[in-house]
LUMBA-558898 format. One line per field, with one value per atom (N, C-alpha, C, CB): residue number from 1; residue in three letters; atom name; x, y, z. Coordinates in pm, 1 decimal. Atoms other than C-alpha are relative to their C-alpha. Glycine has a CB too. Layout:
residues N
num: c(NUM  ...)
residuo: c(Ala  ...)
atomo: c(CA  ...)
u: c(X  ...)
v: c(Y  ...)
w: c(Z  ...)
***
This chain:
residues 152
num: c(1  1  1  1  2  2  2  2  3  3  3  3  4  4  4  4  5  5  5  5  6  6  6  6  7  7  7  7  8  8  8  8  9  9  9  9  10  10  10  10  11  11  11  11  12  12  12  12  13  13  13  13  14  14  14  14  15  15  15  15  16  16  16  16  17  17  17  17  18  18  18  18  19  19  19  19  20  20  20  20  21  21  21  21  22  22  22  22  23  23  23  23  24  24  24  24  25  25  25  25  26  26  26  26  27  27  27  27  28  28  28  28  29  29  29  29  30  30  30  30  31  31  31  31  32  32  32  32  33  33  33  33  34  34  34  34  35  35  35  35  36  36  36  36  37  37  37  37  38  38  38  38  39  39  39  39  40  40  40  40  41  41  41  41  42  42  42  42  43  43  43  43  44  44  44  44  45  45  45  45  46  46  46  46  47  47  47  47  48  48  48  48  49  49  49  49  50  50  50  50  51  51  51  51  52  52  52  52  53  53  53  53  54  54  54  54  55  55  55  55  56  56  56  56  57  57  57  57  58  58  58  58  59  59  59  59  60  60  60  60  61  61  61  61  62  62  62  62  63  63  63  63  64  64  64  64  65  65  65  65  66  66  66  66  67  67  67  67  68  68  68  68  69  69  69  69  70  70  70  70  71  71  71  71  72  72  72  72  73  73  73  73  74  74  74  74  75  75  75  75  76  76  76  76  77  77  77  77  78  78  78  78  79  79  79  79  80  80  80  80  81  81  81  81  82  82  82  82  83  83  83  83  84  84  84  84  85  85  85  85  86  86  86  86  87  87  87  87  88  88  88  88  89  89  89  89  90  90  90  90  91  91  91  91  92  92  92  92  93  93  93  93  94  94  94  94  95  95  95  95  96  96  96  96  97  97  97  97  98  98  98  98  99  99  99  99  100  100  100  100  101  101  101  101  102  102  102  102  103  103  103  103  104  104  104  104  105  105  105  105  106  106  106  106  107  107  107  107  108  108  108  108  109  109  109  109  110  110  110  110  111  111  111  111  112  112  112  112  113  113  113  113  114  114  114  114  115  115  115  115  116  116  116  116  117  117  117  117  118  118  118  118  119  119  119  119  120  120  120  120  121  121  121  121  122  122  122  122  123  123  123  123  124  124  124  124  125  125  125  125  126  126  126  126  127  127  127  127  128  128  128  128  129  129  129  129  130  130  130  130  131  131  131  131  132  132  132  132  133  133  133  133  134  134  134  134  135  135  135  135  136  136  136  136  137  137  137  137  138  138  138  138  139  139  139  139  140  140  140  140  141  141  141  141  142  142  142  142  143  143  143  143  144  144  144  144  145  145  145  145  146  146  146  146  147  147  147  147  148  148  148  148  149  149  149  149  150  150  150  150  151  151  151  151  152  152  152  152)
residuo: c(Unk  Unk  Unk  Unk  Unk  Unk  Unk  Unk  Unk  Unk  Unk  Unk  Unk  Unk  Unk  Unk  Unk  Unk  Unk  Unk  Unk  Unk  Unk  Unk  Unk  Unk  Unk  Unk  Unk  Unk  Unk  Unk  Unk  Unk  Unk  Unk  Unk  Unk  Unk  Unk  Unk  Unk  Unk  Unk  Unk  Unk  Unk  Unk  Unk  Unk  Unk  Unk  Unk  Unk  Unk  Unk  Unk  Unk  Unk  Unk  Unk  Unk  Unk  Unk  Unk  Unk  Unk  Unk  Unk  Unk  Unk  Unk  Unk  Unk  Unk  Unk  Unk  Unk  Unk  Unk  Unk  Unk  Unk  Unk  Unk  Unk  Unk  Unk  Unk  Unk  Unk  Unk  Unk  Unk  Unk  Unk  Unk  Unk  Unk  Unk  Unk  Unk  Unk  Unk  Unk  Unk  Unk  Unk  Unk  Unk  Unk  Unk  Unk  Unk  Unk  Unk  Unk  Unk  Unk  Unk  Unk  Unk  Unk  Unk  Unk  Unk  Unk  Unk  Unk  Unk  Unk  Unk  Unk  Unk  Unk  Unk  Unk  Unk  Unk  Unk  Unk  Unk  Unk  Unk  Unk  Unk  Unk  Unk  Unk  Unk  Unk  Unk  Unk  Unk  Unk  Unk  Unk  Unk  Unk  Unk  Unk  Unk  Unk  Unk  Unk  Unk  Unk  Unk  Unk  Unk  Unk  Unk  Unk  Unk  Unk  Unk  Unk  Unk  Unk  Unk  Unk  Unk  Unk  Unk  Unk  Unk  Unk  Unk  Unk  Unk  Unk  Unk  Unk  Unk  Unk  Unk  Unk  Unk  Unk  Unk  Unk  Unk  Unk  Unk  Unk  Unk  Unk  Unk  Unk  Unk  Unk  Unk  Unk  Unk  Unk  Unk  Unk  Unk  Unk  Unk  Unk  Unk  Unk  Unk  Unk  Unk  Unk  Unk  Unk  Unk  Unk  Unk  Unk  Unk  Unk  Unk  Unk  Unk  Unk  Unk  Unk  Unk  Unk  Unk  Unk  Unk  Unk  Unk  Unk  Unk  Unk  Unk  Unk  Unk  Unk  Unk  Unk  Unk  Unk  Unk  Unk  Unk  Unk  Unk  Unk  Unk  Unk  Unk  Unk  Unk  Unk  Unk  Unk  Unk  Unk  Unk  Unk  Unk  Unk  Unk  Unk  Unk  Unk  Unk  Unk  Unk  Unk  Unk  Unk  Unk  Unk  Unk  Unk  Unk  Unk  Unk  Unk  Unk  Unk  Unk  Unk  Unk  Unk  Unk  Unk  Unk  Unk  Unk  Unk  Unk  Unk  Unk  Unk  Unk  Unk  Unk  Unk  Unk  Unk  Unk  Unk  Unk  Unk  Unk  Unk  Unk  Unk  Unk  Unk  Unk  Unk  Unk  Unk  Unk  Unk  Unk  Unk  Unk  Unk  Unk  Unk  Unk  Unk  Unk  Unk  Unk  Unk  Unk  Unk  Unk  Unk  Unk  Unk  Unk  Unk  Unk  Unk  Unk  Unk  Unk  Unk  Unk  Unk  Unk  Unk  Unk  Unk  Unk  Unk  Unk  Unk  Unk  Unk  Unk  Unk  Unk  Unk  Unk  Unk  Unk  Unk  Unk  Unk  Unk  Unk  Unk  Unk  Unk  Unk  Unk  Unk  Unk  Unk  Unk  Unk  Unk  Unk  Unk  Unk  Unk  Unk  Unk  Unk  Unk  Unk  Unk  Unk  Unk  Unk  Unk  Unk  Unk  Unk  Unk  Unk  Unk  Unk  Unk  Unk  Unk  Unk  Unk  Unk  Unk  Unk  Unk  Unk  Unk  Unk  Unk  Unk  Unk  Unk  Unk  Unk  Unk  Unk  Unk  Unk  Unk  Unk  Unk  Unk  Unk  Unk  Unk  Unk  Unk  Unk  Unk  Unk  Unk  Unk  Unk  Unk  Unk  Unk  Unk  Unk  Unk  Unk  Unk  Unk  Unk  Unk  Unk  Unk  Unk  Unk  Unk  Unk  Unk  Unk  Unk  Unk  Unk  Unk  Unk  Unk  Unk  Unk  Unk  Unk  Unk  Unk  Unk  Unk  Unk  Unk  Unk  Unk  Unk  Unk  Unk  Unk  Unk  Unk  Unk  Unk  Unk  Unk  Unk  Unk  Unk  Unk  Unk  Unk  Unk  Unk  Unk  Unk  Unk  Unk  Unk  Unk  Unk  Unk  Unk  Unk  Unk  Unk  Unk  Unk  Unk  Unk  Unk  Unk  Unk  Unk  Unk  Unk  Unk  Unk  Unk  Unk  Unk  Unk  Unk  Unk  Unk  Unk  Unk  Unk  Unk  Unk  Unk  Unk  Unk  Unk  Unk  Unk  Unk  Unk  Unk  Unk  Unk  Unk  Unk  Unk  Unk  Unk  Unk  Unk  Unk  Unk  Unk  Unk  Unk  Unk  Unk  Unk  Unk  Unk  Unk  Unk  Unk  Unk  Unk  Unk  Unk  Unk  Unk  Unk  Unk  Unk  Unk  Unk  Unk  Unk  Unk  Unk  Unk  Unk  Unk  Unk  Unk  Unk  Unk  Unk  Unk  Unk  Unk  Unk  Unk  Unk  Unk  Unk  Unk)
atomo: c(N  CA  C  CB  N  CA  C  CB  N  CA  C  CB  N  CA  C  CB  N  CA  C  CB  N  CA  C  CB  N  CA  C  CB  N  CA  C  CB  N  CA  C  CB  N  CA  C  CB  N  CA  C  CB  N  CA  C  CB  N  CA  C  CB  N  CA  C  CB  N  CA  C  CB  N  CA  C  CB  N  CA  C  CB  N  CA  C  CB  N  CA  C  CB  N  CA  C  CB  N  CA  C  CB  N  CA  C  CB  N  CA  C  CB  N  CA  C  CB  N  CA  C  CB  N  CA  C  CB  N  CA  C  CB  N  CA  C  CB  N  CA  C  CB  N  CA  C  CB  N  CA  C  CB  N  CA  C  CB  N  CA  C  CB  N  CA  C  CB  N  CA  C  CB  N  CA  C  CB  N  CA  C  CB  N  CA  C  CB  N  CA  C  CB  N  CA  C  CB  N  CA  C  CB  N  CA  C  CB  N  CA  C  CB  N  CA  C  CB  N  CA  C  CB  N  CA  C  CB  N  CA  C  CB  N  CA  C  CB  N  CA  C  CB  N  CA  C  CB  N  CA  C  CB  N  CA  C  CB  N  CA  C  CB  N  CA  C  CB  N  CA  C  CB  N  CA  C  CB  N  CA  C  CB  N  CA  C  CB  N  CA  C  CB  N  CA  C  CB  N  CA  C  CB  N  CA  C  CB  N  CA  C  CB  N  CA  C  CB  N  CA  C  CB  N  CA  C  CB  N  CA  C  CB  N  CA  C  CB  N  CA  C  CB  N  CA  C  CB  N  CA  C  CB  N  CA  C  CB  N  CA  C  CB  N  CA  C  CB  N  CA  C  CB  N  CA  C  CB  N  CA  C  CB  N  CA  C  CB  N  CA  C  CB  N  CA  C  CB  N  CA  C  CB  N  CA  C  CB  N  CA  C  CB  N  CA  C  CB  N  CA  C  CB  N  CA  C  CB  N  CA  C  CB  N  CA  C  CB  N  CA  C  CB  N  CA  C  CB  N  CA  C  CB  N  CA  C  CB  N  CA  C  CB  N  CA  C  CB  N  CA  C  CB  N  CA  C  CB  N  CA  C  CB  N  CA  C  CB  N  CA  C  CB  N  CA  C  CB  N  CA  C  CB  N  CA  C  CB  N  CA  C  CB  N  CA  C  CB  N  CA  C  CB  N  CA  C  CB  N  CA  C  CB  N  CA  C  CB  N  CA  C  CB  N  CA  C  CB  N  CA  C  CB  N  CA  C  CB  N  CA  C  CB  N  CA  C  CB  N  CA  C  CB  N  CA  C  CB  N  CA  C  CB  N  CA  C  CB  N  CA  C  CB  N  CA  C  CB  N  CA  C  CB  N  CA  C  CB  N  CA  C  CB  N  CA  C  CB  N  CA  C  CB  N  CA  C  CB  N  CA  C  CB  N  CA  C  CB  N  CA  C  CB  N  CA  C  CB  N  CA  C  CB  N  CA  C  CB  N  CA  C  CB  N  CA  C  CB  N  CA  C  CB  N  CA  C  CB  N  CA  C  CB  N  CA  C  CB  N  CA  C  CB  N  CA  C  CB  N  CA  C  CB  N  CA  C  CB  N  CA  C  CB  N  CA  C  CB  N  CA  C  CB  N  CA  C  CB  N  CA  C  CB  N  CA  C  CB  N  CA  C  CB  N  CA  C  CB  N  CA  C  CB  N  CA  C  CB)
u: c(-5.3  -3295.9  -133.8  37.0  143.3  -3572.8  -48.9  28.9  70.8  -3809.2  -40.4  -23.5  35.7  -3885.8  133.4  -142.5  -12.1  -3728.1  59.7  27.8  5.0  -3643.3  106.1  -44.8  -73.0  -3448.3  -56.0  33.3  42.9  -3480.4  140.6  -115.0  -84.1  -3329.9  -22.1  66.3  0.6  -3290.9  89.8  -32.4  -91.0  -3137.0  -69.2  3.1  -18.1  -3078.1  -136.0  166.0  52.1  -3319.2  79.0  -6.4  -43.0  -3222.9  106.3  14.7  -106.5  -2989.4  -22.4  -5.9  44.6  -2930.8  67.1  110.3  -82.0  -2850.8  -6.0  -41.5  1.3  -2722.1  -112.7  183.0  46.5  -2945.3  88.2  -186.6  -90.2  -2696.2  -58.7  134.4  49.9  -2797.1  103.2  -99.0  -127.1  -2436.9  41.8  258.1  -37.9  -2327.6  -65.4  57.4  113.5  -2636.1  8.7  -121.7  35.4  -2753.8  13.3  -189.1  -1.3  -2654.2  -165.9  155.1  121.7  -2971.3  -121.6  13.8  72.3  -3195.8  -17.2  -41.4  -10.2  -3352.1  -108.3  -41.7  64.2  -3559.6  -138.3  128.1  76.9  -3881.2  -21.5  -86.3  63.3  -4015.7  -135.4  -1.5  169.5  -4342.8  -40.1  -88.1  89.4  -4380.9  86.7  -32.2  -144.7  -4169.1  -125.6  125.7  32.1  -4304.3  113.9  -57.6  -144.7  -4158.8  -86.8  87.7  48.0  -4188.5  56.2  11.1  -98.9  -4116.0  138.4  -140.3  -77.8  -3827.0  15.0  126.7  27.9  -3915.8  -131.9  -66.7  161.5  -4200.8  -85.6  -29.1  138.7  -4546.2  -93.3  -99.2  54.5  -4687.8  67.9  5.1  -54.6  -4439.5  -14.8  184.6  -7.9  -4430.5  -139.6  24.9  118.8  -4655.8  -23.6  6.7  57.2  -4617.1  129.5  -48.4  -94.6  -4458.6  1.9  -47.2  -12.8  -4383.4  73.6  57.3  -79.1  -4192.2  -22.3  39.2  28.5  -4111.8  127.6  -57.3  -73.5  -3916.5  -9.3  -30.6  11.5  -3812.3  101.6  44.6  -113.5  -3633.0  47.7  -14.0  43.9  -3489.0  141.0  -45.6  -126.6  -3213.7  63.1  -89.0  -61.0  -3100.5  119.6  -52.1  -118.8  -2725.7  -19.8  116.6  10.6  -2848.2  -167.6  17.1  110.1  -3141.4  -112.0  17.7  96.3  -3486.5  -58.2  -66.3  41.9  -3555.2  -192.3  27.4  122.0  -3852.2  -97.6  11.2  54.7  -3967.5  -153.2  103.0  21.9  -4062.3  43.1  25.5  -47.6  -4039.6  -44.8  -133.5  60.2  -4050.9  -15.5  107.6  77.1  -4236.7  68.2  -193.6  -21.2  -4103.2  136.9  -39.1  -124.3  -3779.8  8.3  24.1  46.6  -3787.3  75.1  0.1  -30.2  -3538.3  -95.0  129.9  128.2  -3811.2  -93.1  -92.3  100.9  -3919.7  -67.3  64.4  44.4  -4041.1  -72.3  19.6  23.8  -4215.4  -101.9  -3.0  115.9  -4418.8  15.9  -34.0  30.2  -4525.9  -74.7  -23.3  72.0  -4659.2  23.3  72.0  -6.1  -4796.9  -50.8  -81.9  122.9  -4929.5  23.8  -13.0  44.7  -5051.3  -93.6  -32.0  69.1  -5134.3  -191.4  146.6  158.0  -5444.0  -74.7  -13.6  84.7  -5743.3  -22.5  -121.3  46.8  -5794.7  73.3  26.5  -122.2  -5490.2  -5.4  165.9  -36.9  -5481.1  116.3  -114.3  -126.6  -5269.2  -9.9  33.9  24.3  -5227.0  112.8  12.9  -105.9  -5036.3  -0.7  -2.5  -7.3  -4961.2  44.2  230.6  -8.4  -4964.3  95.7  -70.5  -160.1  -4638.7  -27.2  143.6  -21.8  -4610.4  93.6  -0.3  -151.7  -4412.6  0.7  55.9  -53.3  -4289.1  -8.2  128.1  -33.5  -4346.1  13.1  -66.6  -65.2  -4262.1  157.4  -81.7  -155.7  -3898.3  72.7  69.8  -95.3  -3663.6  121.3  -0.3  -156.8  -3388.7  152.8  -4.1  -91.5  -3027.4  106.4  24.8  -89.9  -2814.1  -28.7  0.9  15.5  -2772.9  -88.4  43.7  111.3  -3060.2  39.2  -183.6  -5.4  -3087.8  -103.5  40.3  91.3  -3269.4  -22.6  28.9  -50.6  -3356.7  -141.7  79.3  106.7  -3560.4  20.4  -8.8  -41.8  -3624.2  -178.2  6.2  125.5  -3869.0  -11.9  24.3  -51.1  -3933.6  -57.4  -107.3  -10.2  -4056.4  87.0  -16.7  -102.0  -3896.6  27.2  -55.9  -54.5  -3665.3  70.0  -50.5  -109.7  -3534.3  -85.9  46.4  89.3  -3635.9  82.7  36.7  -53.9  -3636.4  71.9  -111.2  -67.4  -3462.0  -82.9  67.8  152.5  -3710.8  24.7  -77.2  5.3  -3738.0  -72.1  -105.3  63.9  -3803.2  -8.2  68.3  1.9  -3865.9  -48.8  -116.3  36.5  -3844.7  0.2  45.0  30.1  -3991.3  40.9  -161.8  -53.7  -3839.5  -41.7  158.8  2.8  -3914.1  72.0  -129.7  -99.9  -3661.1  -94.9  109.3  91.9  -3805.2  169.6  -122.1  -131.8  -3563.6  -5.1  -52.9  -44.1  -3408.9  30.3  110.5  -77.2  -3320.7  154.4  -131.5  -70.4  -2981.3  -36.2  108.3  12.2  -3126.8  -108.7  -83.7  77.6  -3361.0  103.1  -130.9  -131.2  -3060.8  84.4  94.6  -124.5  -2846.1  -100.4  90.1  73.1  -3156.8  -81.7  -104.8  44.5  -3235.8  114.7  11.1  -114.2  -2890.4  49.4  96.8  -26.8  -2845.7  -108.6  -38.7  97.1  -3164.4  16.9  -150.3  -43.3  -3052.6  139.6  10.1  -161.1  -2688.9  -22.7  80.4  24.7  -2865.6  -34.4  -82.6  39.4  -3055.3  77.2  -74.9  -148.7  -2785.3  99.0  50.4  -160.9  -2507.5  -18.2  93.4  78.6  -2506.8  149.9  -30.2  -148.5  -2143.0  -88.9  97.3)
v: c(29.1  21605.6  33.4  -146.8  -45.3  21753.2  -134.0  85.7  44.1  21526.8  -44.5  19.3  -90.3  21659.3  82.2  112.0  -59.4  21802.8  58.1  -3.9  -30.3  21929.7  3.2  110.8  0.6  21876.2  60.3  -115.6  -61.6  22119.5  49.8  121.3  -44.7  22232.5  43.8  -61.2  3.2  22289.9  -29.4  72.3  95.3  22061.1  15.6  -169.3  25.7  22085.6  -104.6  -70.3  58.7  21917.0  -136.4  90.4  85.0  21551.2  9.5  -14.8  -9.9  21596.7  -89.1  133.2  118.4  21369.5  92.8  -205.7  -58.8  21511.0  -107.1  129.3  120.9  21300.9  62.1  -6.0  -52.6  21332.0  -85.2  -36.5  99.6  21242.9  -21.0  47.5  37.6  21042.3  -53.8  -87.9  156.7  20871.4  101.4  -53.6  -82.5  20943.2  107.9  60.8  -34.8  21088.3  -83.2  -32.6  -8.6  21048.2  -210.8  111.2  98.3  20668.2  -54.0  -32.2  43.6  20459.8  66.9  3.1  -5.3  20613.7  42.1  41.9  -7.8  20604.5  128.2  -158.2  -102.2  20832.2  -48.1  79.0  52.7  20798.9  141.9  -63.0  -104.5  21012.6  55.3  -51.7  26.4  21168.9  108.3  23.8  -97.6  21470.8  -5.9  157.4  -67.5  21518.6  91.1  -161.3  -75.6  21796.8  75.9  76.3  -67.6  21975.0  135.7  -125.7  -136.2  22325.5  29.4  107.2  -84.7  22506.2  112.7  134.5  -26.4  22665.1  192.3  -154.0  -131.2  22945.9  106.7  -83.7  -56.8  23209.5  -49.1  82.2  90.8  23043.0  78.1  -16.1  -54.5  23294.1  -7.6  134.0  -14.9  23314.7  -174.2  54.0  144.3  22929.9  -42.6  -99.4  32.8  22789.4  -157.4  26.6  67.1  22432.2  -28.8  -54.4  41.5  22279.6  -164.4  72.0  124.1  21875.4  -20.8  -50.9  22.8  21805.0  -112.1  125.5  86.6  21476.9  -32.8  -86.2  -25.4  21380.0  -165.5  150.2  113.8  21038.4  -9.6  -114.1  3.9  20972.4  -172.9  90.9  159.6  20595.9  9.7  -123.7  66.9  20417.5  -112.7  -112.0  43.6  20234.7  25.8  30.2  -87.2  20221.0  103.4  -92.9  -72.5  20402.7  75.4  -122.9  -100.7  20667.8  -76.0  149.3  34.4  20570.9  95.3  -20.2  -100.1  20742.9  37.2  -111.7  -47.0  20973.4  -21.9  161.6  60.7  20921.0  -81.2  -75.3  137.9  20565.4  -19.7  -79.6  18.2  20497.9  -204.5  134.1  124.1  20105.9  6.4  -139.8  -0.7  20049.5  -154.5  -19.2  103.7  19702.3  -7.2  -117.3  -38.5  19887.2  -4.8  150.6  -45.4  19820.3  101.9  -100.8  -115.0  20109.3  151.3  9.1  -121.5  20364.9  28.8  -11.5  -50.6  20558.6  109.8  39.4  -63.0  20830.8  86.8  -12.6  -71.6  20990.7  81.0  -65.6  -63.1  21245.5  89.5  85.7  -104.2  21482.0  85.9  -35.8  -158.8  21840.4  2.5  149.0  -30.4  21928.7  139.1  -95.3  -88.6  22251.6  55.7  123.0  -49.8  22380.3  97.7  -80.1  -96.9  22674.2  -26.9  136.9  26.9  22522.8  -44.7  -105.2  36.1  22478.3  -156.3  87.6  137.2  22145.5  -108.0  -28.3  90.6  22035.2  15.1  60.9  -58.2  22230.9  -66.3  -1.4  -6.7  22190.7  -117.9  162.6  180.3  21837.3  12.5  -168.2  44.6  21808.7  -127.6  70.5  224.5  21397.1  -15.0  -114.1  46.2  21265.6  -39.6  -73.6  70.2  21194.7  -141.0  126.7  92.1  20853.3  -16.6  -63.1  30.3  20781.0  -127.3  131.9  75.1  20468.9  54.6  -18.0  -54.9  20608.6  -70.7  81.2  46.1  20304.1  -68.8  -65.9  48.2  20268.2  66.6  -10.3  -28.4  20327.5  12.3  -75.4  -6.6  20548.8  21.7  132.8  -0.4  20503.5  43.2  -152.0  8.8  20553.6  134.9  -142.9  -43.5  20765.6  28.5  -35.9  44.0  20845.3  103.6  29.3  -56.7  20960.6  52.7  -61.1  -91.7  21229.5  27.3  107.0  -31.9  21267.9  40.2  -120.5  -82.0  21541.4  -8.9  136.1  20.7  21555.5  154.8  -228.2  -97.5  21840.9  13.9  165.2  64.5  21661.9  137.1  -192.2  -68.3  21967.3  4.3  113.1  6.4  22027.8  152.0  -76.9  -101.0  22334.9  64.2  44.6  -53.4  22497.2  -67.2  158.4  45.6  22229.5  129.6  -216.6  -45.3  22399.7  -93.4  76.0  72.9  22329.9  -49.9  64.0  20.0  22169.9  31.1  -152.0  -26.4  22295.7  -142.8  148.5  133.8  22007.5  25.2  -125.8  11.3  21950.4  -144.6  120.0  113.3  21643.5  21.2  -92.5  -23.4  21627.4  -128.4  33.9  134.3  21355.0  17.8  -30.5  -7.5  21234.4  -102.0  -3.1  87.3  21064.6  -140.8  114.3  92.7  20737.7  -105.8  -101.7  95.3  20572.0  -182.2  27.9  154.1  20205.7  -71.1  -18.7  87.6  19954.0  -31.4  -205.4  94.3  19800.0  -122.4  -24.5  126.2  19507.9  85.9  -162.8  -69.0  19707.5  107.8  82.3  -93.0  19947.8  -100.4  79.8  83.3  19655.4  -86.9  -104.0  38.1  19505.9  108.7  -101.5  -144.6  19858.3  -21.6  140.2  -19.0  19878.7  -100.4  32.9  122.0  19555.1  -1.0  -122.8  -7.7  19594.6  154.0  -6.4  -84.0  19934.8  -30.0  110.3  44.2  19756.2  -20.0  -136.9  52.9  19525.6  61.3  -77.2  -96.1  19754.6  108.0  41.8  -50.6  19963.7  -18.6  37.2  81.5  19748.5  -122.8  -31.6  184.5  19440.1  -35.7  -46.2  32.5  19349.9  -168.1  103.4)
w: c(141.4  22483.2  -64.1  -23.9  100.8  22224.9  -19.4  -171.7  66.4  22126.6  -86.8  1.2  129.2  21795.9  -22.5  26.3  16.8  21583.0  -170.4  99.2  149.2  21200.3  -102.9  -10.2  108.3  20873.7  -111.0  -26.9  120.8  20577.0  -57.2  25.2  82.8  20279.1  -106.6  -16.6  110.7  19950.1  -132.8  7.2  78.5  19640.4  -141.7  62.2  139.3  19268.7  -17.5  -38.2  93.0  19071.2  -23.4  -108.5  22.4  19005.1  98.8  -121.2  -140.4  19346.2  98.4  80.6  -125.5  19649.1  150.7  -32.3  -107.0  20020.5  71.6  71.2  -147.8  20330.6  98.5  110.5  -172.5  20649.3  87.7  54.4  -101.4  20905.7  110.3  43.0  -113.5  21168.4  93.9  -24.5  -109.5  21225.4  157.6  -136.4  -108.4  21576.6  140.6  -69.7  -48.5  21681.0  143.4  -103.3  -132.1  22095.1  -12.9  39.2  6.6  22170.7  109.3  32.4  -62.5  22282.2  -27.9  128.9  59.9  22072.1  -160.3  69.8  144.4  21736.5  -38.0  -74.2  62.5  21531.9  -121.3  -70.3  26.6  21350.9  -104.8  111.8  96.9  21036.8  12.5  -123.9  -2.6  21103.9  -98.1  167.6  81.9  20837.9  -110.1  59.2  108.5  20465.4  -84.1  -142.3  76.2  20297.2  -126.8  89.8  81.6  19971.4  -58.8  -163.1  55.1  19798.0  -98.6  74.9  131.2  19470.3  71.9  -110.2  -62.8  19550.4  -131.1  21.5  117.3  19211.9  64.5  -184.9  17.5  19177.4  -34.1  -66.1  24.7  19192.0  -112.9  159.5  74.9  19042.4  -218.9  94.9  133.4  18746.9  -117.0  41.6  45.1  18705.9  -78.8  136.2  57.2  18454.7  46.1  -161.9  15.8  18530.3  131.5  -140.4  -107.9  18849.8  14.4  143.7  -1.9  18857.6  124.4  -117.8  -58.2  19151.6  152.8  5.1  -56.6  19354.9  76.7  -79.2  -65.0  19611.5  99.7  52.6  -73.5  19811.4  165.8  -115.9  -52.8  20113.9  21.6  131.6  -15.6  20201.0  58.6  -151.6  -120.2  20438.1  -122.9  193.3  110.1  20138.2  -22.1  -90.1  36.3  20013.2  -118.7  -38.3  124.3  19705.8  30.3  -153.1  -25.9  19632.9  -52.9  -71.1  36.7  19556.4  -112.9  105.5  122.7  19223.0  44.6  -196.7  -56.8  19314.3  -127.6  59.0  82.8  18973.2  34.1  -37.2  -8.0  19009.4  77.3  -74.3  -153.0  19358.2  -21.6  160.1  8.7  19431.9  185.0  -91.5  -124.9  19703.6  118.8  -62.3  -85.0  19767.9  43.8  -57.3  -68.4  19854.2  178.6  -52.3  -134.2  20231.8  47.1  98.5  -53.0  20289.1  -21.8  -48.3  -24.1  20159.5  104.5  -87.1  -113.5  20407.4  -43.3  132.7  84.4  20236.9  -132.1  19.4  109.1  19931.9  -16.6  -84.3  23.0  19801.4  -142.2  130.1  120.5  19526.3  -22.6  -86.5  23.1  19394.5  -135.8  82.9  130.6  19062.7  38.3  -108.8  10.3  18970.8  -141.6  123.0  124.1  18674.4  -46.6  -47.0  -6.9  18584.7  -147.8  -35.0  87.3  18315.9  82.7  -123.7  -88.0  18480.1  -24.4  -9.3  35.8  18356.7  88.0  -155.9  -62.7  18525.7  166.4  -62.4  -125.8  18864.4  70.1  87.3  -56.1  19141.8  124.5  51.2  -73.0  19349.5  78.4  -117.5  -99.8  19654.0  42.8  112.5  -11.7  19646.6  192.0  -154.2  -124.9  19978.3  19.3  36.6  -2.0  20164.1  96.6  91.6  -54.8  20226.5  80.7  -60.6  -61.9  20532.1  91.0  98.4  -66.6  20676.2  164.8  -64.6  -110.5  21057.9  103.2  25.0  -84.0  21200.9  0.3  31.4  -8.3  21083.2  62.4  -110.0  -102.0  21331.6  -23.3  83.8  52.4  21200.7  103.1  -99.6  -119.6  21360.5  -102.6  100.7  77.1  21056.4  -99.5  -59.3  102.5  20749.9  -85.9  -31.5  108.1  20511.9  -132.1  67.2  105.5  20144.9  -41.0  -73.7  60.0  20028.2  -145.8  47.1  132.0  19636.4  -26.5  -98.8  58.3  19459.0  -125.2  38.8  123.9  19088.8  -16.7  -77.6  74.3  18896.5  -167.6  51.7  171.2  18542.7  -81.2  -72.7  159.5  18380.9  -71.6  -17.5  111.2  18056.8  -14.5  -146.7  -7.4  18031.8  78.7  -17.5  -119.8  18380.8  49.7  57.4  -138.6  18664.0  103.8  68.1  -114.8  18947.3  152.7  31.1  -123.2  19314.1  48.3  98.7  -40.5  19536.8  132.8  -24.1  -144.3  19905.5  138.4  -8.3  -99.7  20162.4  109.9  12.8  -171.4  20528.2  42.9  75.9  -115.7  20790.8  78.1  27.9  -150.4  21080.4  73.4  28.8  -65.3  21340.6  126.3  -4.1  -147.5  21701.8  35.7  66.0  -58.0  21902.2  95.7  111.5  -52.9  22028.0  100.9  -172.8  -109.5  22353.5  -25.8  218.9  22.1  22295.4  103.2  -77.3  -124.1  22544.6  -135.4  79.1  98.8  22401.6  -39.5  35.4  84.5  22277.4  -127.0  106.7  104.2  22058.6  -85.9  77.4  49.5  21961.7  -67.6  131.1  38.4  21856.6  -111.9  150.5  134.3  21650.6  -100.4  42.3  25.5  21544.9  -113.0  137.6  84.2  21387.7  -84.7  70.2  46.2  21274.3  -158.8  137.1  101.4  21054.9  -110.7  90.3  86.3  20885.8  -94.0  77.8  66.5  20829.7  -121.1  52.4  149.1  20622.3  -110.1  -5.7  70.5  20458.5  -60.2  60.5  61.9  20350.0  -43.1  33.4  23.9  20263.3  -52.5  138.4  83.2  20016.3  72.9  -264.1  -38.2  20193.2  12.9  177.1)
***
């Protein structure tokens, strides 16, 4: 079994994707250790790039926006400006990641690019490493994403 290994894509503007985890290798979980994102346009052509991006184990998405932090399903976030005025330049926001939540379930992905006029798509990537469970850690592994996902 890999180790490591990678989720990428690319999503609409104000878009959400699944990362499926259901069904995945029994007796172990998964851990986030990289989310990066990219313009998904010409850099050169682009005058102004905004674009943010969350991921979270949550039943619902974590608006990348306004991320709340005291979401405990956020595992995820980050952000990229660039601007072509010097005044402004170009800021790659640090991706915050949760890298000790232990994913076993489902997660939600959501990108947004608030310029005004054509947002663009945003290009992403996760990096994951498989981390082995005893079943009692697998059964409080899963138990703790339930909650977290589900107001039942």
């Amino acid at each position: 079994m890999n180790k490591e290994f990678i989720m990428r894509g690319k999503t609409a503007s104000g878009g959400t994707e699944v990362l499926n985890f259901s069904g995945n290798t029994p007796g172990y979980a998964y851990r986030m250790t990289e989310f990066k994102i990219y313009p998904s346009g010409p850099i050169a052509a682009s005058s102004s790039i905004e674009l943010m991006a969350t991921v979270t184990a949550a039943k619902t998405f974590e608006d990348p926006q306004n991320p709340n932090f005291n979401n405990e399903g956020l595992i995820a976030s980050t952000y990229l400006t660039m601007n072509d005025n010097p005044a402004y330049g170009t800021t790659l926001g640090p991706s915050i990641i949760n890298d000790t939540f232990l994913i076993t379930q489902d997660l939600i992905l959501a990108v947004l690019d608030v310029v005004a006029g054509a947002p663009q798509a945003v290009n992403w990537q996760c990096r994951f490493v498989a981390e082995k469970m005893s079943s009692n850690e697998e059964a409080v592994t899963n138990f703790k994403q339930y909650t977290i996902s589900n107001d039942d």
